[in-house]
N, C-alpha and C positions, 0 to 999 in steps of 0.2 A: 471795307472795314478799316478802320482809323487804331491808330496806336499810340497810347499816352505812355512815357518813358522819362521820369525826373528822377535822379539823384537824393536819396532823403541821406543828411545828417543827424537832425534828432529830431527827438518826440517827445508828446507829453504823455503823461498814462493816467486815471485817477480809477479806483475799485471803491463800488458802494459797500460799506461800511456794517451800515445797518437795514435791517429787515424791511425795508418798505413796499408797501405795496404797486412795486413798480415791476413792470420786468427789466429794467437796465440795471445790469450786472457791474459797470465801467466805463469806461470813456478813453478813445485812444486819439492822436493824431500827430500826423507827421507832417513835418518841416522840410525845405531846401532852403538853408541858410533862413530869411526871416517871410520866410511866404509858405504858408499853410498849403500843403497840395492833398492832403488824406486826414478826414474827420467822422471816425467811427464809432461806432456802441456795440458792445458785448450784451445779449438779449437771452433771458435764461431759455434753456431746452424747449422747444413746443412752440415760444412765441414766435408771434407773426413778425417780418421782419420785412422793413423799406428796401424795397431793392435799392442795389448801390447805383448811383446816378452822379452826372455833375449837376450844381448848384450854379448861384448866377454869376459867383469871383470865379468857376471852373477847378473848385476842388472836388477833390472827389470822395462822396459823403453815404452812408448808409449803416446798415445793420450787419453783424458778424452775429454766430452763435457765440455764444459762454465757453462752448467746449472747446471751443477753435485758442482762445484767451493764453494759456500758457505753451502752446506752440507760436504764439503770436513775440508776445514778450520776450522770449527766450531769443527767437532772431532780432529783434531790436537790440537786446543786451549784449547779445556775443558775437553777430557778425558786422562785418564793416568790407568791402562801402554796401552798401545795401541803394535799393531802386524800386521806387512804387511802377510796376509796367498796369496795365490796361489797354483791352480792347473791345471798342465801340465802334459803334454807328448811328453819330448824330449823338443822343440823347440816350440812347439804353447802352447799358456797359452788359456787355457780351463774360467779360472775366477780367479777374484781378489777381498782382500776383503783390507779392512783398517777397525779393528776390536779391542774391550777392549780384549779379550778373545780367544782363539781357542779351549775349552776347561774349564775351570774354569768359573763360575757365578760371575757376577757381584752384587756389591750388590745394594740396593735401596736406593738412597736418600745421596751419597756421600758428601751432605752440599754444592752440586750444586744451 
């Protein structure tokens, strides 16, 4: 099993709007400095969802549910330094995390 571990500084976010008949809910993706490593969609309840995979630049792309969305945002807006980790083998991503750490402790009470 292989282990992806980048550094995200920031992201983009965009939330649909209006009622379409689509199931994408939004649009997320994260950056290390000017290189795209995480490009996802929030998919409402029920739908069918792309498993997460890498694409052919080796970012890492796929479906999230809706409900996962404001637990998602919330760690982009409030903590730092934050780290896209994954684990694969080869071509299927095993798990993904959006994480302070892969390794080092965080500490308590950052004047959050």
């Amino acid at each position: 099993m292989q282990k992806f571990n980048l550094p995200v500084d920031s992201y983009t976010l965009s939330v649909e709007l209006k009622n379409l008949a689509t199931p994408v809910m939004g649009y997320f993706s994260l950056w290390n400095g000017t290189t795209r490593v995480g490009d996802f969609r929030f998919l409402k309840e029920g739908k069918s969802l792309r498993p997460l995979r890498f694409n052919e630049d080796d970012v890492l792309v796929g479906d999230l549910s809706n409900e996962n969305r404001d637990a998602i945002v919330d760690i982009l807006r409030n903590e730092k330094p934050l780290r896209l980790l994954a684990w694969h083998d080869g071509d299927r991503v095993i798990s993904i995390r959006l994480a302070t750490s892969d390794i080092d402790l965080e500490p308590i009470g950052e004047g959050e």
